[in-house]
C-alpha positions in Angstrom: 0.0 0.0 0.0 2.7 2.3 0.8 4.6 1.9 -2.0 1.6 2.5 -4.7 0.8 5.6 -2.7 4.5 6.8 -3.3 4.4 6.2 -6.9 1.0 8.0 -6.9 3.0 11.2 -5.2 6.0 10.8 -7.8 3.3 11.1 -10.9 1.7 13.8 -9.1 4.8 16.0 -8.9 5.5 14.9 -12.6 2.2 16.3 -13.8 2.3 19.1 -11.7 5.6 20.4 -13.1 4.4 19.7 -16.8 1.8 22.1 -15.9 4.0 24.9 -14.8 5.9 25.1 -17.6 3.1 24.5 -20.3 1.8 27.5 -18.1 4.9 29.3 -18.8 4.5 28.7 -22.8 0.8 30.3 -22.0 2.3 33.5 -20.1 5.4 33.6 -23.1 2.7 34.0 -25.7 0.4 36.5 -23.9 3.1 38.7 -22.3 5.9 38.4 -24.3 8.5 35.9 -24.7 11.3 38.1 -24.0 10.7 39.2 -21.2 9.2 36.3 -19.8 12.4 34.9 -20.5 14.4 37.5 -18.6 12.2 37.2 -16.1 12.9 33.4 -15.7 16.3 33.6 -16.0 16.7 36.5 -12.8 14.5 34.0 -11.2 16.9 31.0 -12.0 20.2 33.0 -11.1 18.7 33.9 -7.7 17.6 30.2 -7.3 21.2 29.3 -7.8 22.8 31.1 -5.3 20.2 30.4 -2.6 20.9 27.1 -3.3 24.7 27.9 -3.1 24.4 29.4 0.6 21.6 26.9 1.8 24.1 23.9 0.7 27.0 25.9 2.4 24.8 26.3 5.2 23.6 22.6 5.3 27.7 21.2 5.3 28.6 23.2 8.1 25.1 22.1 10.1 25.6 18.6 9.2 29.5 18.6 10.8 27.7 20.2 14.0 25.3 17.4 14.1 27.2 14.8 13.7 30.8 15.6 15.1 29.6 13.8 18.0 29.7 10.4 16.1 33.1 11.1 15.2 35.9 9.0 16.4 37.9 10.0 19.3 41.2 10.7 19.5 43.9 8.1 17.7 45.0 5.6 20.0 48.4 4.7 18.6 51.5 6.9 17.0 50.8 5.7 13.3 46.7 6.7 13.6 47.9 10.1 14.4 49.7 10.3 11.2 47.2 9.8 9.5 45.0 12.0 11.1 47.2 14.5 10.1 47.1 13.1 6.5 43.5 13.1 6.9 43.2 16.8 7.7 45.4 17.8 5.0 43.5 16.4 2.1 40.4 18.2 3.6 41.3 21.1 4.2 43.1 21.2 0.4 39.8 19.6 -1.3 37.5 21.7 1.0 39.5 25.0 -0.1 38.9 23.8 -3.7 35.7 23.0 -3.7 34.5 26.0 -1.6 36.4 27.9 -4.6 35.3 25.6 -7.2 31.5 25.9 -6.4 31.5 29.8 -5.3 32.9 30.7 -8.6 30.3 28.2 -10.4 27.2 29.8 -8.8 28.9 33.3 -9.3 29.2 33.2 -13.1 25.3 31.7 -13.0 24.0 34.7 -11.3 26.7 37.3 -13.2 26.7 35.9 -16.5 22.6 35.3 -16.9 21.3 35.6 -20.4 20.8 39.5 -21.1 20.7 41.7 -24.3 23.3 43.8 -23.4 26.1 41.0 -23.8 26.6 37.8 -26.3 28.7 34.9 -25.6 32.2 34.5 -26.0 34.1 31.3 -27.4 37.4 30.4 -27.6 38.7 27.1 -28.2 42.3 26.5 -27.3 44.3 28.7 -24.4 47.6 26.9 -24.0 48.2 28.8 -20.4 44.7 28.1 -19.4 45.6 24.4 -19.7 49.1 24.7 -17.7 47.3 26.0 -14.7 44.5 23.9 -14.5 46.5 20.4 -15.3 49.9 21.5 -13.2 48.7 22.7 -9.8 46.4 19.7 -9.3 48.6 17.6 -10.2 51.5 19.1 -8.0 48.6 19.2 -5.3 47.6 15.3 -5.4 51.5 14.0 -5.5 52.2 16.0 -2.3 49.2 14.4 -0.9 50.0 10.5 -2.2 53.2 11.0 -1.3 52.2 11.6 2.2 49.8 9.2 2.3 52.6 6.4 0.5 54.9 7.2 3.6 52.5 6.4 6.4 51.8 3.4 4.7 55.2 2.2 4.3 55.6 2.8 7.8 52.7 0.8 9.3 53.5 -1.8 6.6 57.7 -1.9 7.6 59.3 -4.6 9.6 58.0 -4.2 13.0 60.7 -3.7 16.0 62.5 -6.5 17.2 60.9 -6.0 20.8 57.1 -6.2 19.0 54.8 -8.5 20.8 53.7 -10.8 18.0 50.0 -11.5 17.6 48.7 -13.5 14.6 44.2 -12.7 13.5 42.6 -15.3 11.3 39.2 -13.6 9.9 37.0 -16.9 9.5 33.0 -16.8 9.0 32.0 -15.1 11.4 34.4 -14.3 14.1 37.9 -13.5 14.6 40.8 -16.1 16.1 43.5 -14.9 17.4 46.8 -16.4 18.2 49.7 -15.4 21.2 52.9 -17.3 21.1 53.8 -18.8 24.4 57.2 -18.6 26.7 59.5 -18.9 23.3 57.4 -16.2 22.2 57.8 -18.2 18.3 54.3 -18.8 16.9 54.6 -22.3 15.8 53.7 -23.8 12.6 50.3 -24.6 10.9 48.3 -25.8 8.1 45.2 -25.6 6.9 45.2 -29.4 6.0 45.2 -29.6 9.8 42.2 -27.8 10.2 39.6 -29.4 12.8 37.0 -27.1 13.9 36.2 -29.5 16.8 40.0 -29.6 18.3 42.2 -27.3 16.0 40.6 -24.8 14.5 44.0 -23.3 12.7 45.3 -26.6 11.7 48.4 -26.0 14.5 51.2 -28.9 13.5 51.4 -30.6 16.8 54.5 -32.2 15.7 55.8 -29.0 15.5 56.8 -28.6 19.7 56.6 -24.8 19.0 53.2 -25.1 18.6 52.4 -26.7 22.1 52.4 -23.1 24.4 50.4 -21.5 21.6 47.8 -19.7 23.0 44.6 -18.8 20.7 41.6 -17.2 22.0 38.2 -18.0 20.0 36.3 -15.3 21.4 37.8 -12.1 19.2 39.2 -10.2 22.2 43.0 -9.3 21.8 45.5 -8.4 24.6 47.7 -5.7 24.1 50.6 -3.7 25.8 50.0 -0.2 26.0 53.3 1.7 24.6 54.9 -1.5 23.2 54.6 -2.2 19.3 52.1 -4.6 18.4 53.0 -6.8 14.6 49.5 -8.2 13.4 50.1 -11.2 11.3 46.9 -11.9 9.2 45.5 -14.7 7.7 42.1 -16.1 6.4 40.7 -19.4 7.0 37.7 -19.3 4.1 37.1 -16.1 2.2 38.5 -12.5 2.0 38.0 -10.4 5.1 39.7 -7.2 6.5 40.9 -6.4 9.9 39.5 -3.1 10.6 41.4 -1.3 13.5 39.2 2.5 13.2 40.0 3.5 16.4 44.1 2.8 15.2 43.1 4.5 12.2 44.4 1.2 10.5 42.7 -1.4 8.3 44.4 -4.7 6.0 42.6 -7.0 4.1 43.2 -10.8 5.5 43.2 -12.9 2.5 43.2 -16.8 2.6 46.7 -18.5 1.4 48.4 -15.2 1.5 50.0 -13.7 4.9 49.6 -9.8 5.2 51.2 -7.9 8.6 50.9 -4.7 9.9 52.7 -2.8 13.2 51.2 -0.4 15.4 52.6 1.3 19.3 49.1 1.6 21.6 49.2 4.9 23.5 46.2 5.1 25.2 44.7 2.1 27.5 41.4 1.0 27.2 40.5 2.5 31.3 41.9 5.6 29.8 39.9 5.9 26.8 36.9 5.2 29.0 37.6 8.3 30.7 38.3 9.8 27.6 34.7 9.4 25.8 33.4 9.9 29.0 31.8 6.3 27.7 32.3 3.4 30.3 31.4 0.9 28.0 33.4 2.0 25.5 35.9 -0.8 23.8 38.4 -1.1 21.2 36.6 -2.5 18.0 38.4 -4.9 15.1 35.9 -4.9 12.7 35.3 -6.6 9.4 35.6 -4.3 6.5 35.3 -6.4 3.7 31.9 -7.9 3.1 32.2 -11.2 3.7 28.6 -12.9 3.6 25.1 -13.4 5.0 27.2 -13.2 8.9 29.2 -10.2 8.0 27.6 -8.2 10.3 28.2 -10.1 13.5 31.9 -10.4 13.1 33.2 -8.2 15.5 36.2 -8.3 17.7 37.6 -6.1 20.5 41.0 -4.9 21.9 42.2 -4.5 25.4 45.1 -2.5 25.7 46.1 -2.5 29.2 49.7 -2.3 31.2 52.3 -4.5 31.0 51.4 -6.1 34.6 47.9 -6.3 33.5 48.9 -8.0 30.5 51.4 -11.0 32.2 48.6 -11.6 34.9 45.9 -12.2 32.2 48.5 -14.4 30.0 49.7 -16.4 33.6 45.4 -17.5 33.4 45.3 -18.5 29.7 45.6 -21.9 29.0 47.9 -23.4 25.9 45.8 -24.2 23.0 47.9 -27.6 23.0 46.7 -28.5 26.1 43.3 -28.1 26.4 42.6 -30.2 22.9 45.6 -33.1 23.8 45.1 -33.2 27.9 46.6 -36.9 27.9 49.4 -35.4 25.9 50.0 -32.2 28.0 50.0 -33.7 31.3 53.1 -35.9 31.4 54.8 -32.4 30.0 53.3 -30.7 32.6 54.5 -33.4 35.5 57.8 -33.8 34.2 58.4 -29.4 34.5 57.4 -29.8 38.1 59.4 -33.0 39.1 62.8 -32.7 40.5 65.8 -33.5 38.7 66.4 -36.9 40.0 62.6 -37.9 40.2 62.6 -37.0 36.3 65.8 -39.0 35.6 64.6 -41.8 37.9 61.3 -42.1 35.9 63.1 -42.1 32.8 64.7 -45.0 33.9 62.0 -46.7 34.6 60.2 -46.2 31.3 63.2 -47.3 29.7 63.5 -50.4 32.0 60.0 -51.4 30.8 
């Protein structure tokens, strides 16, 4: 019902405006069609710069409205690069366009159709061309050029004190991988792959693989004012990490290994505090749609202090040994044993 009553209005407005201007033929033939026209054309001018200041009007109420939904500051080093960037290239395109536009509408009004001038052509200026090709095109290398540098950056080879963390976009949730003590991530396959027991095909036989810890449930653990290298990895289709409060996003791409490297400035208490949100949270998100789920797969980041951090890694559990318990435990017994208790049980098993 709805949408025949819409289509009824768009008719409507179709007819109506046919009949305004085959009411303008009527009042061209019984007044005069030149003046009609001139009349029409101040009419149209005007039009065009009230339409000039009311969209001027409407970008600058829009930004009032809606700076509140704007993200806070950047929470890492590299996002306030490219807040910077980001500022740049609006202020230069804003300046343009404001230019650009005002100029547009200006001729419109200034130039309207009128007996006391006739129009001008020309069809080739030679320094006309120069301007208008070699100032943008100065304008946009400064501004790739900027933008190619922060990406080299956040794409470089991390700091050798980084705390590696790998994310593994899979429908629809993010896994996320810590290494253990040897702080190597050990290897894997996705021939491996068990959803019931080993969900990123982790090569047991590797024994770098066995104080692997990966947590299922998209939250990552982070050290505030440490880098952080992101190794990225798909398990079915293309996703993309998406870091907006880092200012930071890279596509995760199955059978291909993309990284990234960021430094977290600001904790997660602290950003609290600064929102003035205390449910606020860190948000990895999935920019790349990635079917009918795509909407649920949301992660989150805690970035907290380096104490914080060891006491919630001292609780997590190795992947290794919460999917091979029988395997795990006579590990586990032989790290608390003493020397000579170990080397007498080694005996023993050999004995038999």
């Amino acid at each position: 019902m709805s949408g025949f009553i819409i289509t009824t209005l768009i008719i409507l407005v179709f007819i109506i405006i046919y009949q305004i201007g085959k009411a303008s033929e009527h009042a061209a033939i019984l007044r005069g069609e030149k003046k009609v026209n001139g009349q029409v054309n101040r009419a149209i001018a005007l039009l065009l710069v009230a339409v000039f200041l009311f969209g001027m009007w409407g970008i600058w109420a829009c930004h009032n409205y809606f700076k509140d939904m704007m993200l806070p500051v950047a929470a890492c080093n590299t996002g306030v690069s490219y807040d910077k960037m980001f500022n740049v290239t609006t202020a230069v395109t804003g300046i343009v366009f404001f230019l650009t536009q005002a100029t547009l509408f200006w001729f419109c009004y200034k130039y309207q159709a009128s007996d006391k001038r006739s129009s001008f052509y020309f069809a080739h200026s030679n320094k006309l061309e120069l301007i208008w090709t070699t100032i943008p095109a100065i304008a946009m290398a400064v501004l790739v050029a900027i933008g190619l540098k922060n990406w080299f950056t956040v794409t470089s080879d991390a700091p050798a004190e980084a705390t590696v963390v790998e994310i593994v976009g899979k429908q629809f949730n993010w896994l996320i991988r810590y290494p253990g003590a040897d702080n190597v991530l050990g290897t894997r396959t996705f021939r491996k792959i068990n959803d019931a027991n080993n969900v990123l095909g982790l090569d047991w036989a590797d024994p770098r693989t066995h104080d692997d810890i990966i947590a299922q449930n998209g939250e990552m653990h982070v050290v505030v004012n440490k880098p952080v290298k992101l190794i990225i990895n798909s398990r079915d289709v293309i996703h993309d990490v998406g870091l907006p409060h880092f200012r930071m996003k890279m596509d995760a791409v199955p059978g291909i290994t993309t990284t990234l490297w960021f430094t977290p400035t600001i904790t997660s208490d602290s950003m609290k505090t600064i929102t003035k949100n205390p449910d606020f949270v860190y948000e990895i998100a999935c920019d790349q749609l990635c079917g009918k789920g795509h909407y649920a797969m949301r992660g989150t980041i805690i970035v907290e202090t380096q104490e914080e951090y060891n006491k919630w890694l001292a609780k997590q559990q190795s992947y290794y040994a919460g999917n091979n318990p029988e395997a795990a435990a006579p590990a586990a017994a032989a790290e608390t044993q003493p020397e000579g208790e170990a080397a007498n049980m080694d005996k023993k098993i050999s004995m038999n």
